[in-house]
N, CA, C and O atoms as a GROMACS GRO file, in nm:
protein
  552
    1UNK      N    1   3.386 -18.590 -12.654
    1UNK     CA    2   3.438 -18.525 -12.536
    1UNK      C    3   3.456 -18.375 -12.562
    1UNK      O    4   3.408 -18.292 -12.485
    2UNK      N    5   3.531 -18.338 -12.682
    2UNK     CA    6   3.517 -18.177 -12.734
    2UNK      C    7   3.410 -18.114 -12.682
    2UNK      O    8   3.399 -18.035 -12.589
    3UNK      N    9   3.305 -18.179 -12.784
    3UNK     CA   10   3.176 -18.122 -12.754
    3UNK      C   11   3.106 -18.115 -12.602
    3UNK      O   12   3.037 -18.024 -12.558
    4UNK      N   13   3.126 -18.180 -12.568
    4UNK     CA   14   3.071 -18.162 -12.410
    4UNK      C   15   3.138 -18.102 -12.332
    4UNK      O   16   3.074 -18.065 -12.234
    5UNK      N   17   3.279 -18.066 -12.331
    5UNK     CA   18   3.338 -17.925 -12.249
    5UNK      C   19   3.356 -17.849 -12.314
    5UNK      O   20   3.448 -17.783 -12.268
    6UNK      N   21   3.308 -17.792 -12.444
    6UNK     CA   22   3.255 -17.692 -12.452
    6UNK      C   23   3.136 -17.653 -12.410
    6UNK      O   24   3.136 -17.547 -12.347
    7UNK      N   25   3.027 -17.710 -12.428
    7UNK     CA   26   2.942 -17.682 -12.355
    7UNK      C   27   2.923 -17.700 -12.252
    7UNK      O   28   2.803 -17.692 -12.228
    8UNK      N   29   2.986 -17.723 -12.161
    8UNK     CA   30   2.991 -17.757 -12.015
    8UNK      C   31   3.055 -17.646 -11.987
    8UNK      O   32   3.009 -17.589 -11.889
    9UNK      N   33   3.157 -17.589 -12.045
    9UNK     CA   34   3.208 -17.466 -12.003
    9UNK      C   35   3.204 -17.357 -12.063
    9UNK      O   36   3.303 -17.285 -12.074
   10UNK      N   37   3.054 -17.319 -12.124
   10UNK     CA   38   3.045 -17.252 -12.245
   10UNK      C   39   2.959 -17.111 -12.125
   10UNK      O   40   2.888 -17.158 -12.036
   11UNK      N   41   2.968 -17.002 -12.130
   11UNK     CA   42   2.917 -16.887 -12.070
   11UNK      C   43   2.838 -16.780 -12.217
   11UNK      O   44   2.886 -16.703 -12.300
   12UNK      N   45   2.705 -16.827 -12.187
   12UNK     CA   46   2.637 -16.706 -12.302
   12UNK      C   47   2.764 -16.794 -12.468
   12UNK      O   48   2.850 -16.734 -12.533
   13UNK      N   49   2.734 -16.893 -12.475
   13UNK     CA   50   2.774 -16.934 -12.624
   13UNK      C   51   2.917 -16.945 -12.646
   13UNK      O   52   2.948 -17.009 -12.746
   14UNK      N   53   3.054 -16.875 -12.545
   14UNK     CA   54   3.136 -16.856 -12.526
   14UNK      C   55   3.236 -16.970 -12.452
   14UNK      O   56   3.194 -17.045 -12.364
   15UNK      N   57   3.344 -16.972 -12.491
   15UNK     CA   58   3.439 -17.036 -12.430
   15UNK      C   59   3.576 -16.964 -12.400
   15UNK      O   60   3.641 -16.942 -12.502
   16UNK      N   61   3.627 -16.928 -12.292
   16UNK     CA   62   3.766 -16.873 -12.297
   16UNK      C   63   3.867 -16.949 -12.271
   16UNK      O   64   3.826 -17.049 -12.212
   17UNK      N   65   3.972 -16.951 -12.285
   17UNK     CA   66   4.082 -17.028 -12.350
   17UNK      C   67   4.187 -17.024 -12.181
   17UNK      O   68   4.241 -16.925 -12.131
   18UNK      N   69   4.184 -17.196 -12.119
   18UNK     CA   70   4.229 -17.150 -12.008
   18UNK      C   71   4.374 -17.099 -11.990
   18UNK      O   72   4.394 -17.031 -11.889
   19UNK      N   73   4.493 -17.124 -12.085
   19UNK     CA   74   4.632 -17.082 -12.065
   19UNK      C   75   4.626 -16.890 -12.143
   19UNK      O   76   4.728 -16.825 -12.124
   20UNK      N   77   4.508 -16.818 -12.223
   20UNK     CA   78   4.528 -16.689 -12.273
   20UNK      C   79   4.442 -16.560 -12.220
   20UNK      O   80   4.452 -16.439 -12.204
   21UNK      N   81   4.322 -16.708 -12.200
   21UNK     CA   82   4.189 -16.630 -12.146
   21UNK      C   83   4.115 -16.581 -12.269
   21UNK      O   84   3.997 -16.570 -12.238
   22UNK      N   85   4.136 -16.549 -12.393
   22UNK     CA   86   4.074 -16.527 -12.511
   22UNK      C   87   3.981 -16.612 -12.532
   22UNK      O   88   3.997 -16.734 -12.532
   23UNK      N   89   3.820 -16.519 -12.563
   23UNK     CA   90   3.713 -16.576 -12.559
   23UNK      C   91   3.680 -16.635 -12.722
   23UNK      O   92   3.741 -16.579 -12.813
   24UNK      N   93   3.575 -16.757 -12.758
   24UNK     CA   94   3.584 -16.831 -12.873
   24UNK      C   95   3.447 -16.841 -12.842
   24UNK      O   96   3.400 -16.831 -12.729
   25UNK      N   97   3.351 -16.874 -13.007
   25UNK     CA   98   3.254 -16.925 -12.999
   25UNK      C   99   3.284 -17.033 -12.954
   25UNK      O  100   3.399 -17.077 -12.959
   26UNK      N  101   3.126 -17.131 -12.871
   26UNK     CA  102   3.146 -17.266 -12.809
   26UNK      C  103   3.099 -17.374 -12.944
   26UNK      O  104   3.086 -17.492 -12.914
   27UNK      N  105   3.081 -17.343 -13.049
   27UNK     CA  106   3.022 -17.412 -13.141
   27UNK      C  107   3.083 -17.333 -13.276
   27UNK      O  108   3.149 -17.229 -13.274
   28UNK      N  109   3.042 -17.413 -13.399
   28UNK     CA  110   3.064 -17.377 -13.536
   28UNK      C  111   3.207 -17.313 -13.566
   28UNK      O  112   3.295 -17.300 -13.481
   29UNK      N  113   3.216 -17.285 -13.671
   29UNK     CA  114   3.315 -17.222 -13.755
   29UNK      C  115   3.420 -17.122 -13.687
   29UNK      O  116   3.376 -17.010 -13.657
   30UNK      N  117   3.556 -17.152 -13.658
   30UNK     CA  118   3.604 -17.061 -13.542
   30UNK      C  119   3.579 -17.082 -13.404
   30UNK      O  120   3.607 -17.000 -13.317
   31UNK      N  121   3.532 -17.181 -13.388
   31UNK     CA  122   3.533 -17.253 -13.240
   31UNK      C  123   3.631 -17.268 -13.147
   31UNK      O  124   3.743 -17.279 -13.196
   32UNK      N  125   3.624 -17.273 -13.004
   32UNK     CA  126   3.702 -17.307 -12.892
   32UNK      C  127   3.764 -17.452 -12.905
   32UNK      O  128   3.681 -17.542 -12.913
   33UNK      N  129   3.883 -17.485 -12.907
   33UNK     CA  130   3.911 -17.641 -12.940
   33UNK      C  131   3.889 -17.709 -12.767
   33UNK      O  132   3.832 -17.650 -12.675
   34UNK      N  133   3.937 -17.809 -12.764
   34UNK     CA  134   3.987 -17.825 -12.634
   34UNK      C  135   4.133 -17.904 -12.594
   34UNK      O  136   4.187 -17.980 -12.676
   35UNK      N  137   4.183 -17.883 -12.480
   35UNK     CA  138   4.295 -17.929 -12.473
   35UNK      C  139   4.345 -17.974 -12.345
   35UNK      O  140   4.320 -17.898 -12.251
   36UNK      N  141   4.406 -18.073 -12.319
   36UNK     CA  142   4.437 -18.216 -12.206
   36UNK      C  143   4.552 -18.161 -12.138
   36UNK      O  144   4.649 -18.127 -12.207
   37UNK      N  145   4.555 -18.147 -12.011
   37UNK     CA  146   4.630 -18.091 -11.917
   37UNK      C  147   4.771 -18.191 -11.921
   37UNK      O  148   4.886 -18.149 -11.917
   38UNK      N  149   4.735 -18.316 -11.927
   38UNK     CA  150   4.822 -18.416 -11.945
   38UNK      C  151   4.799 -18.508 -12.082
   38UNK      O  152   4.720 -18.602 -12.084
   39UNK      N  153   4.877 -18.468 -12.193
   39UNK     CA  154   4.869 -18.519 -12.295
   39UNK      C  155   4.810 -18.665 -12.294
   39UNK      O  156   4.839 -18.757 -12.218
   40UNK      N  157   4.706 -18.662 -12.414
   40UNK     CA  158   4.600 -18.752 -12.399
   40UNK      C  159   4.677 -18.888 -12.450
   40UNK      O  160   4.610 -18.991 -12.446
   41UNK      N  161   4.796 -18.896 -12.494
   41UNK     CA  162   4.896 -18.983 -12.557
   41UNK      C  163   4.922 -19.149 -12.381
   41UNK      O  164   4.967 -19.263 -12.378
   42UNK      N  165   4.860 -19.056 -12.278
   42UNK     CA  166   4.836 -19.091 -12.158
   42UNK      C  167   4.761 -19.151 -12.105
   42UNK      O  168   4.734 -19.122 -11.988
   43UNK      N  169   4.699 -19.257 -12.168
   43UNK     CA  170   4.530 -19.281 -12.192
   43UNK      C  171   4.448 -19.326 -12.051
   43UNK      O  172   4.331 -19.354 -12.079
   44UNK      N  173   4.470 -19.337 -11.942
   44UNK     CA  174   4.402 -19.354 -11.853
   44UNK      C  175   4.360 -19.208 -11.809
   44UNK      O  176   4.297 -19.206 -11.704
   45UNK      N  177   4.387 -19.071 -11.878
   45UNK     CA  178   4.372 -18.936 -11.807
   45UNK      C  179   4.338 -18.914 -11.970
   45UNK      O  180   4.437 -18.847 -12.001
   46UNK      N  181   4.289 -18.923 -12.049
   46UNK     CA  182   4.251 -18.879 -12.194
   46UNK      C  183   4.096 -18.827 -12.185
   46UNK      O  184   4.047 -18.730 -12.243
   47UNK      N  185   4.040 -18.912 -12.104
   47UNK     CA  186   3.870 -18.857 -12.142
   47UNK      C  187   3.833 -18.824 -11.970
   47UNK      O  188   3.716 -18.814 -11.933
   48UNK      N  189   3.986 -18.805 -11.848
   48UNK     CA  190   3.878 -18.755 -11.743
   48UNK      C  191   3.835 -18.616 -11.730
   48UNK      O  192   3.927 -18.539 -11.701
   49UNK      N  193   3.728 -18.567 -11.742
   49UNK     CA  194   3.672 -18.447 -11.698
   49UNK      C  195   3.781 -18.316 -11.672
   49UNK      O  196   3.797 -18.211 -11.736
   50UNK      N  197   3.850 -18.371 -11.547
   50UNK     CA  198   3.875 -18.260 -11.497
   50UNK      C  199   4.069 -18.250 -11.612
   50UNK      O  200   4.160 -18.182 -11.565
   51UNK      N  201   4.081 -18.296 -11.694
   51UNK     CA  202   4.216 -18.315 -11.755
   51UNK      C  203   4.220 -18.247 -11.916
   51UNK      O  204   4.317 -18.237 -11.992
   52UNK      N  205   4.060 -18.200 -11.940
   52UNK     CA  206   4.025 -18.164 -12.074
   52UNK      C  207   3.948 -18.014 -12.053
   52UNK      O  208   3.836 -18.002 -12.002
   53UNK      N  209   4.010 -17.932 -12.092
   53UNK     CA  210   3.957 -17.785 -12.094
   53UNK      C  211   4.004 -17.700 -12.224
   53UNK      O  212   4.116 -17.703 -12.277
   54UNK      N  213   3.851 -17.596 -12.274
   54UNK     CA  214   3.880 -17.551 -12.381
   54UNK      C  215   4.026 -17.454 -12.376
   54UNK      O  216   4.063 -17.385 -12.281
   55UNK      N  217   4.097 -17.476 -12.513
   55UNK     CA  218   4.213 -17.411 -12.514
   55UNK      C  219   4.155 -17.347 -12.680
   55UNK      O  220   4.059 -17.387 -12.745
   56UNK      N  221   4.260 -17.228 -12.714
   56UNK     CA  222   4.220 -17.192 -12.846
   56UNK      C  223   4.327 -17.268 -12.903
   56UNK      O  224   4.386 -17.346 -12.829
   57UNK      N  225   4.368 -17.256 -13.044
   57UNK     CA  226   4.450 -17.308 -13.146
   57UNK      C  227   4.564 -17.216 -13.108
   57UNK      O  228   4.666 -17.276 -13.075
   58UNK      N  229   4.567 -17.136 -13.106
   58UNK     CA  230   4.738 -17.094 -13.102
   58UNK      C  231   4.781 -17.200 -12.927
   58UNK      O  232   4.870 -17.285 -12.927
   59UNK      N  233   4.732 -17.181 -12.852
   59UNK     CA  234   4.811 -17.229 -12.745
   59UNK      C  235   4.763 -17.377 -12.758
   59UNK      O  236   4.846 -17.448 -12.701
   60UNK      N  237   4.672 -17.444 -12.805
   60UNK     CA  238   4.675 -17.584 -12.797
   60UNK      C  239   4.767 -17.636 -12.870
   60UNK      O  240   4.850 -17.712 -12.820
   61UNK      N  241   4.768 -17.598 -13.023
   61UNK     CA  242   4.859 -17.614 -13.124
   61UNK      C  243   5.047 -17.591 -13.127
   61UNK      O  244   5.149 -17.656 -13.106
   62UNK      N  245   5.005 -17.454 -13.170
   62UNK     CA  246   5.083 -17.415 -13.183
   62UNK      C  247   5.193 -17.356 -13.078
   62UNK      O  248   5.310 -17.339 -13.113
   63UNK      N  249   5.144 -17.326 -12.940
   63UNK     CA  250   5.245 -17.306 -12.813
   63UNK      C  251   5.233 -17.491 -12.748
   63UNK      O  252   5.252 -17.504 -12.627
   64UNK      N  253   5.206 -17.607 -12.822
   64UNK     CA  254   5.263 -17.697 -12.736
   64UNK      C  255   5.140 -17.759 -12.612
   64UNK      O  256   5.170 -17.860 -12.549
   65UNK      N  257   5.003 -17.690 -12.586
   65UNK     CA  258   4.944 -17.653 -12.525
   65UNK      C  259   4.945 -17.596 -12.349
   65UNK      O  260   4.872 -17.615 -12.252
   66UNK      N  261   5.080 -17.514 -12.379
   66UNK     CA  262   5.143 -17.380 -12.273
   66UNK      C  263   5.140 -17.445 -12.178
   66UNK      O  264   5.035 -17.415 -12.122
   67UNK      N  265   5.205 -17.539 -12.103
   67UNK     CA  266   5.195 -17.658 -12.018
   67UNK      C  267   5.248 -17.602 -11.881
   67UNK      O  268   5.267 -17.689 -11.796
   68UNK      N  269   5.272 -17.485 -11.847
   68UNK     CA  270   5.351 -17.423 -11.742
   68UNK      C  271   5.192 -17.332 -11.714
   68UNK      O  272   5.140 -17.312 -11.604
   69UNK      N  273   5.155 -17.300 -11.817
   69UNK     CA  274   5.023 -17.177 -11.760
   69UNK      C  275   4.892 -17.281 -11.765
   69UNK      O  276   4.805 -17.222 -11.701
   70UNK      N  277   4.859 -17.359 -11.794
   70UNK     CA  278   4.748 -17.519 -11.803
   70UNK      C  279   4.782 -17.551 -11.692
   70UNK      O  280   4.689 -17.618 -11.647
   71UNK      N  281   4.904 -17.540 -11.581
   71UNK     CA  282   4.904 -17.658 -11.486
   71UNK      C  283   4.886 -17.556 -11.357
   71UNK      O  284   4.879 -17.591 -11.239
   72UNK      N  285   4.881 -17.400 -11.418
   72UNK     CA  286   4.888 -17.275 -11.324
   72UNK      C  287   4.714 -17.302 -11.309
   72UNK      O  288   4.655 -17.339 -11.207
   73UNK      N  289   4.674 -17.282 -11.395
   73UNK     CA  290   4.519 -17.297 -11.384
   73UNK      C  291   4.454 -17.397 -11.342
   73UNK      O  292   4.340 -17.398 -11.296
   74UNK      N  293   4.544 -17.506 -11.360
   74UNK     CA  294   4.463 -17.601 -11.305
   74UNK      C  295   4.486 -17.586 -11.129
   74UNK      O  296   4.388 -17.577 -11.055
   75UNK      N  297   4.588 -17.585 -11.092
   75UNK     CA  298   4.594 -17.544 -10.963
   75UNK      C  299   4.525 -17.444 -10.910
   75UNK      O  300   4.503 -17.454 -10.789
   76UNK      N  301   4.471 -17.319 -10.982
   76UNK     CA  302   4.404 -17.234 -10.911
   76UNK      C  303   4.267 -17.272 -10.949
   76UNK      O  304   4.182 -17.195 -10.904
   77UNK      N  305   4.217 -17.380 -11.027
   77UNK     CA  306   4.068 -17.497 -11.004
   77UNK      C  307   4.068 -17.527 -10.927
   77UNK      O  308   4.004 -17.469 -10.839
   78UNK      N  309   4.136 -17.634 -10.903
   78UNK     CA  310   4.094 -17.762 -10.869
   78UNK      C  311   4.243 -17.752 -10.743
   78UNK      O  312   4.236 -17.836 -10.654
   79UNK      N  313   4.347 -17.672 -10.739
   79UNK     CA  314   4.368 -17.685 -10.583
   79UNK      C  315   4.555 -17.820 -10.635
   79UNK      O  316   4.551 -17.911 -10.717
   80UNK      N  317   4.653 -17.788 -10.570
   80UNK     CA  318   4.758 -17.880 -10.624
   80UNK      C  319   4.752 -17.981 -10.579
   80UNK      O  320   4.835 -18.063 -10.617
   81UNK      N  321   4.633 -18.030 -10.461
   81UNK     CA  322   4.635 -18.164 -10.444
   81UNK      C  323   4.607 -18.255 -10.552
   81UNK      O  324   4.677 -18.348 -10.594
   82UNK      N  325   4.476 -18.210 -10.598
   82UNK     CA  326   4.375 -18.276 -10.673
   82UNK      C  327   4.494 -18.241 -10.851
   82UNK      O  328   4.489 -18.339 -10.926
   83UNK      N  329   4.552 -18.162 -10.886
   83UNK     CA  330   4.687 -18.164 -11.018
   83UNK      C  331   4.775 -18.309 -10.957
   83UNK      O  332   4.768 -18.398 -11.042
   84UNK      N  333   4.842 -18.346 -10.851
   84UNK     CA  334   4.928 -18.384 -10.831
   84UNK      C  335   4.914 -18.527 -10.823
   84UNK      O  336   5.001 -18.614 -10.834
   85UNK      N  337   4.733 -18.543 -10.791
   85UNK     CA  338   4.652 -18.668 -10.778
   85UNK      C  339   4.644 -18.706 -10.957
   85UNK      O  340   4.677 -18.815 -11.004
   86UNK      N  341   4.595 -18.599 -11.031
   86UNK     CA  342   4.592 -18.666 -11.161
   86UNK      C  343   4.730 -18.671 -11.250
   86UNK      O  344   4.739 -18.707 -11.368
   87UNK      N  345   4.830 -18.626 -11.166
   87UNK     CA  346   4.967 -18.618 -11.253
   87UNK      C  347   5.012 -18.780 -11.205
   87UNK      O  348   5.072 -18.868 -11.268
   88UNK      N  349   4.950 -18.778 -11.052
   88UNK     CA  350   4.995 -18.942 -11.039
   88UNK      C  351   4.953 -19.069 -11.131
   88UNK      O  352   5.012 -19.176 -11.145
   89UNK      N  353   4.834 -19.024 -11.187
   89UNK     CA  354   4.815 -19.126 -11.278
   89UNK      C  355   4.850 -19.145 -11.449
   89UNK      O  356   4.795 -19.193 -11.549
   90UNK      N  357   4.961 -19.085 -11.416
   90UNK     CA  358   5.013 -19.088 -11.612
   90UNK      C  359   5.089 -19.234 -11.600
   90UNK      O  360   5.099 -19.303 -11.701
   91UNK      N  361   5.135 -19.273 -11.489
   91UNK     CA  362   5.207 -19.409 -11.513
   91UNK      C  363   5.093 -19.554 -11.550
   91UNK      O  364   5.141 -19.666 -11.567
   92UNK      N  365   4.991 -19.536 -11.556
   92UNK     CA  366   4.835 -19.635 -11.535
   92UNK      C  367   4.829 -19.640 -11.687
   92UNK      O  368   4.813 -19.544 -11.763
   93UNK      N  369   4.846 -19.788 -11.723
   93UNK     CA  370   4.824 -19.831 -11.872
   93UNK      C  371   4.672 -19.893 -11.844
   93UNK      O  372   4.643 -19.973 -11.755
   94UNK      N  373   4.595 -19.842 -11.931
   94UNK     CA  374   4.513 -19.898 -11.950
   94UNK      C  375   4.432 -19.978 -12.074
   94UNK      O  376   4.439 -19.940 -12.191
   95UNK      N  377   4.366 -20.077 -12.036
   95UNK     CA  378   4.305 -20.181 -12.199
   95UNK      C  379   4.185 -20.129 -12.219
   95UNK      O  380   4.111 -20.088 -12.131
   96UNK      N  381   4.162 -20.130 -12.346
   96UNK     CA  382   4.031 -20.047 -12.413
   96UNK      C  383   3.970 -20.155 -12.502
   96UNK      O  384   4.042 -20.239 -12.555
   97UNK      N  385   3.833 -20.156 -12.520
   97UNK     CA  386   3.807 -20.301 -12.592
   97UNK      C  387   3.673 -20.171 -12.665
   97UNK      O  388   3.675 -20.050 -12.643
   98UNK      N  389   3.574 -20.242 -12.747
   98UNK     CA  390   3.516 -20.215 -12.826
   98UNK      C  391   3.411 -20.177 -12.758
   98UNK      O  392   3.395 -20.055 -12.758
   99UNK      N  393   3.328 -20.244 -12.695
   99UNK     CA  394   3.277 -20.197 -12.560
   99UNK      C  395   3.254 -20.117 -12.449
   99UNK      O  396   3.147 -20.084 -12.396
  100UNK      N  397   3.412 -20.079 -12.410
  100UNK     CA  398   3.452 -19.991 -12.318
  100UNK      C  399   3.430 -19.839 -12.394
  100UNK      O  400   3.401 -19.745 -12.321
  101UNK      N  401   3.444 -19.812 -12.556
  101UNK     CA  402   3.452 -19.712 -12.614
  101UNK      C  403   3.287 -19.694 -12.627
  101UNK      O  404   3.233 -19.586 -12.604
  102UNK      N  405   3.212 -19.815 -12.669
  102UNK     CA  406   3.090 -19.815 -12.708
  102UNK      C  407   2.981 -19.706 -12.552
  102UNK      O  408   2.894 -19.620 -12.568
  103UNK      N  409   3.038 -19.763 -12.422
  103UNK     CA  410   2.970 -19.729 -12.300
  103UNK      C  411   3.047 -19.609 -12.288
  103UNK      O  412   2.972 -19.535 -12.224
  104UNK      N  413   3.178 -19.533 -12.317
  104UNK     CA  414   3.214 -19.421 -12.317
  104UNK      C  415   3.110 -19.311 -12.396
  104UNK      O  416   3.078 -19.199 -12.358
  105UNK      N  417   3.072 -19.377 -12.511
  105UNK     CA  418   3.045 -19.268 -12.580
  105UNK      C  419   2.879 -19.284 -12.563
  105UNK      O  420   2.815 -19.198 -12.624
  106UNK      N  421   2.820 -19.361 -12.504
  106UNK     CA  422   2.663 -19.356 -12.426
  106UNK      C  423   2.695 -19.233 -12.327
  106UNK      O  424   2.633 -19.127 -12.330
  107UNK      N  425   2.802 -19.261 -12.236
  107UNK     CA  426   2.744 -19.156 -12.153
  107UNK      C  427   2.813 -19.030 -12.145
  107UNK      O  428   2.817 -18.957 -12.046
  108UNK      N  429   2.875 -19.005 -12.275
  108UNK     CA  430   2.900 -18.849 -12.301
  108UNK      C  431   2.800 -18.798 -12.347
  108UNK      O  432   2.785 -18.676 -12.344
  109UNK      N  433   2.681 -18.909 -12.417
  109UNK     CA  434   2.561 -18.845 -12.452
  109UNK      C  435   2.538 -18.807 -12.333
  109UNK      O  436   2.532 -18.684 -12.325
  110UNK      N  437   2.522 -18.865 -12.230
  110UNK     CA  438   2.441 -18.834 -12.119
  110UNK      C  439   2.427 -18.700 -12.042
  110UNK      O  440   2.340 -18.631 -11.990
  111UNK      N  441   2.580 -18.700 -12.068
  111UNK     CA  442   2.694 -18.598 -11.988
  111UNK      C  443   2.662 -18.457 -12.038
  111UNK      O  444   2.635 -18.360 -11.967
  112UNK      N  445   2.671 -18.460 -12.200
  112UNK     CA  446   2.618 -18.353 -12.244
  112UNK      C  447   2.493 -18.320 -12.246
  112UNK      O  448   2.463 -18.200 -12.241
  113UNK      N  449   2.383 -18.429 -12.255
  113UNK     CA  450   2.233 -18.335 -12.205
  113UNK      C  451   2.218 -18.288 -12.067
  113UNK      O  452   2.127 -18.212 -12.033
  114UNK      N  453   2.298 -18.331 -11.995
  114UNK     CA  454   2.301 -18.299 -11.838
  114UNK      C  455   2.365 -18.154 -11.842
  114UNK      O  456   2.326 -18.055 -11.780
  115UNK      N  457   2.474 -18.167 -11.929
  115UNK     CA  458   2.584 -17.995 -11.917
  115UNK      C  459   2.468 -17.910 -11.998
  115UNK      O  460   2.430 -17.808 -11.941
  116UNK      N  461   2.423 -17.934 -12.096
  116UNK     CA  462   2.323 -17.835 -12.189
  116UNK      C  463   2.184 -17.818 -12.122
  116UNK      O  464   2.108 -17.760 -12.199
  117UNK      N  465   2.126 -17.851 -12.002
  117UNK     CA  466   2.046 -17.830 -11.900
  117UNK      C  467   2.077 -17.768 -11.778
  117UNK      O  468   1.995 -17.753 -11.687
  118UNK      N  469   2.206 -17.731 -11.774
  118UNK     CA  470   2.286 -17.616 -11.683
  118UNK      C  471   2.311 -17.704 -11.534
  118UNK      O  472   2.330 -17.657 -11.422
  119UNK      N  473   2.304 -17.841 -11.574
  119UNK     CA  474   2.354 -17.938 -11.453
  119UNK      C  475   2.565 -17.983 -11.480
  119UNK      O  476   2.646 -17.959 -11.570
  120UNK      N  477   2.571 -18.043 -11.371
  120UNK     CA  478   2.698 -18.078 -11.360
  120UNK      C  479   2.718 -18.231 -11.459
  120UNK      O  480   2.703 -18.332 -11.390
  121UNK      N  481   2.749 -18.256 -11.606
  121UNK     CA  482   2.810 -18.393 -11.616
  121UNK      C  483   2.904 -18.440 -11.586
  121UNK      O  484   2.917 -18.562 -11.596
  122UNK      N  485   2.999 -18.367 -11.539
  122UNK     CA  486   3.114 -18.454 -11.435
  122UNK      C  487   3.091 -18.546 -11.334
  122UNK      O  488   3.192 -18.589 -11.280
  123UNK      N  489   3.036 -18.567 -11.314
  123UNK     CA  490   3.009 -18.650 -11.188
  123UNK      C  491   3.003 -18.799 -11.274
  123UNK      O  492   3.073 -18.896 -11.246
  124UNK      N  493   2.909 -18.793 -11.381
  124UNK     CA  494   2.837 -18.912 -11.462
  124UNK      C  495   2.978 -18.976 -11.534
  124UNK      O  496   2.987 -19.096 -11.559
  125UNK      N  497   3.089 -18.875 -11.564
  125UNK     CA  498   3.161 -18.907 -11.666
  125UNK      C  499   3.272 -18.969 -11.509
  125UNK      O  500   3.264 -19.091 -11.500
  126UNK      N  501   3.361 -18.908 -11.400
  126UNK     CA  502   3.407 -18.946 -11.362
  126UNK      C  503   3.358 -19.090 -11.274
  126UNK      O  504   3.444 -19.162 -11.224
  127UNK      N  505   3.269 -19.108 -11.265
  127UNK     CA  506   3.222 -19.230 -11.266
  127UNK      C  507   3.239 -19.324 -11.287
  127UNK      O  508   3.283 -19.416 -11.218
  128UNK      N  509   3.188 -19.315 -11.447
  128UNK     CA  510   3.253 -19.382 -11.556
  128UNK      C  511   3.429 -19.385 -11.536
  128UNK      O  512   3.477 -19.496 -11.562
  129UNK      N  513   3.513 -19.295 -11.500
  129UNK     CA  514   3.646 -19.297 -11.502
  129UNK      C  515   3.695 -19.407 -11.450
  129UNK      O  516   3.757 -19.503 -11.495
  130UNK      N  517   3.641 -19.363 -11.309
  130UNK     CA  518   3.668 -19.453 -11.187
  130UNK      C  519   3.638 -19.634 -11.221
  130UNK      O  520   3.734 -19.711 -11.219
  131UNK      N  521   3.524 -19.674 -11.244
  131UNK     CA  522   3.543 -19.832 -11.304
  131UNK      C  523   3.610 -19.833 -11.437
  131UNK      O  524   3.635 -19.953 -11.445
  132UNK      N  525   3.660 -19.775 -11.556
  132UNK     CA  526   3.757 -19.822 -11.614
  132UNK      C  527   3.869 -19.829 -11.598
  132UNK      O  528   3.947 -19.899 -11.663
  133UNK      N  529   3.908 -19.718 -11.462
  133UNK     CA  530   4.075 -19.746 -11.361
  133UNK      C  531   4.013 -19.869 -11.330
  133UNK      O  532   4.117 -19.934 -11.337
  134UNK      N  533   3.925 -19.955 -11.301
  134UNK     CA  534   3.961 -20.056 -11.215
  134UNK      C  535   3.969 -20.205 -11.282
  134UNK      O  536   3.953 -20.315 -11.230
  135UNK      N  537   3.996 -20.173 -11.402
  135UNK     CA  538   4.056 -20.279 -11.532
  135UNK      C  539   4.167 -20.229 -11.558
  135UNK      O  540   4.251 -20.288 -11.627
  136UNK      N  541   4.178 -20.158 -11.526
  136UNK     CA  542   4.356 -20.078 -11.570
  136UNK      C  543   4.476 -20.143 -11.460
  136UNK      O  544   4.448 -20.168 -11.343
  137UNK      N  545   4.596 -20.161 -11.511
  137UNK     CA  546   4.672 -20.227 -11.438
  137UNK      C  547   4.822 -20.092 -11.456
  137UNK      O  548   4.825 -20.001 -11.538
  138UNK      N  549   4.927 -20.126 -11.349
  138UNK     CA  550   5.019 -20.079 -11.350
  138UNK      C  551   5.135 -20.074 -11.418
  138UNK      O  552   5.225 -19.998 -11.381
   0.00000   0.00000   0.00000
């Protein structure tokens, strides 16, 4: 998942850091990390798309990952409906089997040759989101 929003959100090799704005290589040594709007400890919102954006190490790490300026940005994305829609789902336990990880990680391949061809893999991955909410219970 790292790897594919970085490059999904990588500009000319680059990643900027959404709570500082400080730009990072998107690859190698000194890299852009990434970091979960809603702690991934949350697991039905751990691998969706729109909940994982590159952060650098001081604010992923070490500020906590700045959870007041992450939820500013995400609102000026994606709009406070669509924050308030994925904040609704931190209460959603979900079951993970060997399988479910095995078809996760097929189509992050996917996801990422689609993002590294300058197409959208979000679509492929929330997809995928959407039928493993629908094994997930309350």
């Amino acid at each position: 998942m790292s790897r594919y929003v970085r490059i999904r959100d990588a500009v000319n090799g680059y990643c900027s850091c959404v709570t500082c704005g400080r730009a990072y290589p998107a690859g190698g040594q000194g890299c852009i990390q990434v970091g979960h709007y809603i702690n991934r400890g949350y697991t039905a919102l751990m691998f969706h798309p729109h909940n994982v954006h590159p952060q650098c190490y001081v604010c992923n790490c070490r500020r906590s990952g700045e959870p007041q300026l992450y939820r500013q940005w995400m609102i000026d994305r994606y709009g406070l409906e669509h924050v308030e829609y994925l904040e609704s789902h931190m209460r959603i336990k979900t079951r993970s089997t060997t399988a479910t990880w095995a078809e996760w990680k097929r189509r992050i391949v996917q996801a990422k040759e689609i993002a590294a061809n300058d197409g959208d893999g979000d679509a492929l991955l929330l997809e995928w989101w959407a039928e493993w909410l629908d094994g997930a219970k309350l």
